[in-house]
KOLLONU-190564 format. One record per residue (C-alpha): residue number from 1; z, y, x. Coordinates in steps of 0.2 Angstrom, whole numbers, plus 5000, padded with zeros to 4 digits. Layout:
 num    Z    Y    X
 NUM    Z    Y    X
...
***
This chain:
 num    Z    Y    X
   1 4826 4801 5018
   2 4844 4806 5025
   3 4844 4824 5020
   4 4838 4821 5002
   5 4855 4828 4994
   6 4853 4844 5008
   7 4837 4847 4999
   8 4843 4847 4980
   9 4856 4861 4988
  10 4870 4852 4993
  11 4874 4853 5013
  12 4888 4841 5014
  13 4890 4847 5034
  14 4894 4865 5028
  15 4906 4861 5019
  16 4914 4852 5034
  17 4910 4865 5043
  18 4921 4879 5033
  19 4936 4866 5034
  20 4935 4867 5051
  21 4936 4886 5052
  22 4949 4888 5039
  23 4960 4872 5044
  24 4972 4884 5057
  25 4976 4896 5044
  26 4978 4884 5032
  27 4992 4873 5043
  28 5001 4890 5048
  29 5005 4891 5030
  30 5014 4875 5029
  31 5033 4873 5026
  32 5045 4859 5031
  33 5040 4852 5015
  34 5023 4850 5016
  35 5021 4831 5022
  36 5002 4832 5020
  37 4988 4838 5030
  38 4970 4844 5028
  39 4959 4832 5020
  40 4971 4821 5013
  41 4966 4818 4993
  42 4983 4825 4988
  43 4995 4838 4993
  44 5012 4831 4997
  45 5028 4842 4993
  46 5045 4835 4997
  47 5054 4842 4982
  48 5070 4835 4988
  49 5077 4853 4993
  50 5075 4857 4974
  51 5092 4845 4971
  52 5103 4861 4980
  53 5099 4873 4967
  54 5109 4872 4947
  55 5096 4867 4934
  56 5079 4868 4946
  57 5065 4874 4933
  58 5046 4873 4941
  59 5035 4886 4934
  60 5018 4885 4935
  61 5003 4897 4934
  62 4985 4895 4937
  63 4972 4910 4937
  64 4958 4918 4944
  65 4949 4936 4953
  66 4938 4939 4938
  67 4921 4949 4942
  68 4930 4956 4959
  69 4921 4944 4967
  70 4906 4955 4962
  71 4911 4969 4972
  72 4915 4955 4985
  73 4896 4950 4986
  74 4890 4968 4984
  75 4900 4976 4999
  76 4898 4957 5007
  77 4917 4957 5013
  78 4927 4943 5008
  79 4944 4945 5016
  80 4954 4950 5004
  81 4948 4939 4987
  82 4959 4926 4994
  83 4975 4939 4995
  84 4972 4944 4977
  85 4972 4928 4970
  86 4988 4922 4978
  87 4995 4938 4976
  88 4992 4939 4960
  89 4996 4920 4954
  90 5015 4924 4962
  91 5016 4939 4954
  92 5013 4928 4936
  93 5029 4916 4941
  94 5037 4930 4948
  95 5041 4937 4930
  96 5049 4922 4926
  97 5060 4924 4941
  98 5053 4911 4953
  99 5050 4908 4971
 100 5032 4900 4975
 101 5032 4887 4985
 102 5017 4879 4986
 103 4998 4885 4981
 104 4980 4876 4978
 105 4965 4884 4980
 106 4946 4882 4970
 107 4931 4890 4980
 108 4914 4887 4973
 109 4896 4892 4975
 110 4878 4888 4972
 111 4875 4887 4991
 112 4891 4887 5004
 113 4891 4897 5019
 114 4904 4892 5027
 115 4909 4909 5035
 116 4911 4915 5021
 117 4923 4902 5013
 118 4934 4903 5027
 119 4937 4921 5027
 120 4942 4918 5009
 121 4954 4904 5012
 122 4960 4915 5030
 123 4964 4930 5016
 124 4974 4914 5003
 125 4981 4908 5020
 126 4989 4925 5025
 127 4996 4931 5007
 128 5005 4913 5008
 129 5011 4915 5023
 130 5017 4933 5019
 131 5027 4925 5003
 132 5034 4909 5011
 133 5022 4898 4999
 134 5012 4884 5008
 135 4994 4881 5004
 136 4993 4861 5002
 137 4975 4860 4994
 138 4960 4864 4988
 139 4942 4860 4983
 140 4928 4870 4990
 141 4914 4866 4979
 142 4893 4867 4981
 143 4884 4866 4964
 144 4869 4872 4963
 145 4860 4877 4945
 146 4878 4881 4940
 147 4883 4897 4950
 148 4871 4910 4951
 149 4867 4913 4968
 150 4873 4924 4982
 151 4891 4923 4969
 152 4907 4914 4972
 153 4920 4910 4960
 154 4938 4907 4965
 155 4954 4899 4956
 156 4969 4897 4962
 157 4987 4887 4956
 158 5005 4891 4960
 159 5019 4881 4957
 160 5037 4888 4959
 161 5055 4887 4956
 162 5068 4895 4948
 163 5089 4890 4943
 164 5089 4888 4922
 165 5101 4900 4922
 166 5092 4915 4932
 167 5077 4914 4922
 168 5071 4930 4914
 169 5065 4927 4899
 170 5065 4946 4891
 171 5079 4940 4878
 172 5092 4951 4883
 173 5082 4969 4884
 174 5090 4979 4872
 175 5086 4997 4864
 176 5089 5013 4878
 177 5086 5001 4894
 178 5075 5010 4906
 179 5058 5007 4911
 180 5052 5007 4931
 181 5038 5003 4938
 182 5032 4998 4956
 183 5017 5005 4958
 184 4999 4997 4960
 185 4985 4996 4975
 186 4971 5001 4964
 187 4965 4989 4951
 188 4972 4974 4955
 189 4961 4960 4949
 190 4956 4969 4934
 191 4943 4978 4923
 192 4929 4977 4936
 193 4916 4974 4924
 194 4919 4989 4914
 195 4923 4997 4934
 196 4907 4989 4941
 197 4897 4996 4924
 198 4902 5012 4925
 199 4902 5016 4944
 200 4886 5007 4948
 201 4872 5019 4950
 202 4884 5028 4963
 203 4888 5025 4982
 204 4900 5015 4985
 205 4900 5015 5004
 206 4902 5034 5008
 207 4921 5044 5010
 208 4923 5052 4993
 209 4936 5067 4993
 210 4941 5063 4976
 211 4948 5045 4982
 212 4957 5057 4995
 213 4944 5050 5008
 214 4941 5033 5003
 215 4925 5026 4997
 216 4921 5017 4979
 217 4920 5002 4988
 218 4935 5002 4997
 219 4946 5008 4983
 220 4939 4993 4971
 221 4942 4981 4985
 222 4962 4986 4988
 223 4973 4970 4988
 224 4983 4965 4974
 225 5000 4966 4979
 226 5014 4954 4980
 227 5031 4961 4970
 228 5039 4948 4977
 229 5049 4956 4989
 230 5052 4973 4978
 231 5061 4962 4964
 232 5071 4950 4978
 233 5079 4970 4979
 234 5081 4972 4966
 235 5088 4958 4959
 236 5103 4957 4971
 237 5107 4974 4967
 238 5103 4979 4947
 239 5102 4968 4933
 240 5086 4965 4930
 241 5081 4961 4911
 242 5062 4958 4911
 243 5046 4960 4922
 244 5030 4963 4915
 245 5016 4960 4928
 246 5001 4972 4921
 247 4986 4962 4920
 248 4971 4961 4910
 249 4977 4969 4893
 250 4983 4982 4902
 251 5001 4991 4899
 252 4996 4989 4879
 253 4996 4973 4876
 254 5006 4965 4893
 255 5024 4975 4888
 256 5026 4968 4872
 257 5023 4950 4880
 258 5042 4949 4887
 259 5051 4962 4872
 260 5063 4956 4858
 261 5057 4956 4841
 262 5061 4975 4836
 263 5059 4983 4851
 264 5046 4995 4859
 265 5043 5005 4872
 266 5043 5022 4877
 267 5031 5027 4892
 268 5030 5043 4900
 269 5017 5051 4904
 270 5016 5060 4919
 271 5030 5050 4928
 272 5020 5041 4941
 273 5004 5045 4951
 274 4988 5037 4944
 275 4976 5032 4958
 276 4962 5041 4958
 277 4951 5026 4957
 278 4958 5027 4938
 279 4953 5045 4937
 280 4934 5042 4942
 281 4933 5027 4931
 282 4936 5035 4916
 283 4925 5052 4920
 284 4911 5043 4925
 285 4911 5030 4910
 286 4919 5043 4896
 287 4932 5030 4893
 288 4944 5033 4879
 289 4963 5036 4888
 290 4970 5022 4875
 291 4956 5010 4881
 292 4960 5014 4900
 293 4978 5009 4898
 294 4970 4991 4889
 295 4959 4987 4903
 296 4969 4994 4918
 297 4988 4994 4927
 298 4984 5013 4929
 299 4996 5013 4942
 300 5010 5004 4937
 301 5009 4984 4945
 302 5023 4979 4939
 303 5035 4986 4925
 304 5054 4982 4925
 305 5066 4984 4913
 306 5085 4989 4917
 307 5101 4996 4910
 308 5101 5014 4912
 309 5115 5015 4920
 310 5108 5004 4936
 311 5091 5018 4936
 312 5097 5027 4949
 313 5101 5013 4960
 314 5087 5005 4958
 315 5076 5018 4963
 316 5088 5022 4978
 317 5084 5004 4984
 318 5066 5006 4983
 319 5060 5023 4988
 320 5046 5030 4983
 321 5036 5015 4976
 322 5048 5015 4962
 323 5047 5027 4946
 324 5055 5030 4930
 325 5042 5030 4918
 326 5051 5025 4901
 327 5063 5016 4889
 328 5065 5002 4876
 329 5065 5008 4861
 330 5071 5001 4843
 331 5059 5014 4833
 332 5044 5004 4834
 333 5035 4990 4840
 334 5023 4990 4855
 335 5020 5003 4866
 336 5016 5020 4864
 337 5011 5033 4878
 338 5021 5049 4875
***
């Protein structure tokens, strides 16, 4: 009986079918460093490069999509999961200061289609590519009885560095530095339970004129972006005290992650333009506006702090994807929207 295992669910051949159509994008990803390949049992990473840099500091961060993949499965389009994940795992490091070098991947399902897999791993492979990082591994997982069917779940891991002495750790923001933010695609990778709860019964596949001519589906769907390059900018340039990457918690609870004891923040309302998608959201569901700014970015990706006196550089440098939108504050704790 040699397809006994096929018949329990598990197609060993296509999962060697979805290596095969990912294994290009995959090797275009991969740096000098990279002395693996496809299919070995462990990514190999020569590290010796590290040794130029004072104090080399790895940081690590590991996370997932959420319920996007939902919307993924819903709409049946499945290139761009794979460029949120890795856009928004270098986003976690890039807080911290570091440069991603390298990223592993977890794709699973109750039945592989091996399509499918590959256009997630093509949309991992490009938002590596676009950010210098090598993809070195992953695990691409049938089970059966564990995920529900027609759904995908996927988890990816970066690793990065960063000198000791440029980390940014928050500890020298100070009461009457200046808040800016660089603006969000949408939701990120987000809120979409509440998003998808609220937004269900309507179409998502028709032009909507209050997403100025998208649809639901394709204003839930917009990539998370990479700040990589936006705080490379900056960094040359301004002094940059802390970055917050607004994630779940929202602008609430994610601020206050990277602030002294003592401080808070000031944000302004009205600074920065909300996508619409926010707007919508919070008509259709009746959402409170204090629980909008805990679930979603509301616009603001990623928030950084700087001396005042650098503002108006920094948002020379960047143009209109930068905005004031507030300042540290020694009046309270936490963050209140004025």
């Amino acid at each position: 009986m040699a397809d006994a295992y096929k018949r329990t669910g598990v197609d060993i051949d296509a999962g060697q079918t979805a290596i095969h159509l990912m294994k290009d994008a995959v090797r275009a990803t991969y740096t000098p460093q990279v002395l693996s390949d496809l299919g070995n049992f462990g990514g190999l990473y020569d590290a010796s490069t590290l040794a130029k840099l004072p104090s080399p500091t790895l940081v690590a961060s590991i996370d997932g999509v959420g319920t996007k993949t939902k919307v993924a499965a819903r709409l049946n389009r499945w290139d761009t999961i794979g460029q949120d994940l890795v856009n928004h795992c270098i986003n976690d490091i890039l807080v911290q200061g570091a440069q991603p070098l390298f990223f592993l991947d977890y794709v699973a399902s109750s039945r592989l289609v091996p399509q499918q897999i590959a256009a997630i791993v093509h949309g991992m492979a490009q938002a590596c590519q676009q950010a210098g990082c090598a993809l070195i591994g992953g695990e691409t997982a049938e089970m059966p009885g564990v995920y529900v069917a027609g759904e995908v779940d996927v988890v990816g891991a970066v690793i990065g560095v960063v000198s000791r002495q440029k980390l940014l750790d928050g500890s020298r923001i100070q009461a009457g530095d200046v808040l800016l933010a660089l603006r969000s695609s949408g939701l990120h990778t987000n809120g979409y339970t509440l998003a998808r709860a609220v937004l269900d019964e309507l179409d998502w596949q028709i032009p909507r004129e209050d997403l100025n001519g998208q649809s639901i589906g394709e204003a839930l769907l917009a990539v998370h972006r990479c700040y990589l390059a936006s705080v490379q900018t900056l960094r040359t340039a301004v002094d940059v005290r802390g970055l917050a990457h607004i994630t779940g918690g929202g602008v609430i609870d994610n601020l206050p992650r990277i602030l002294p004891a003592g401080l808070g923040a000031a944000v302004q309302r009205g600074t920065w333009p909300i996508p619409p998608i926010f707007h919508l959201i919070q008509q259709q569901g009746q959402v409170d506006e204090q629980e909008m700014y805990r679930v979603f970015n509301m616009g603001l990706g990623m928030l950084v702090v700087i001396p005042a006196e650098q503002q108006d550089e920094a948002l020379a440098l960047l143009g209109d994807d930068c905005a004031y939108v507030g300042q540290i504050v020694d009046t309270h704790e936490g963050v209140q929207l004025v």
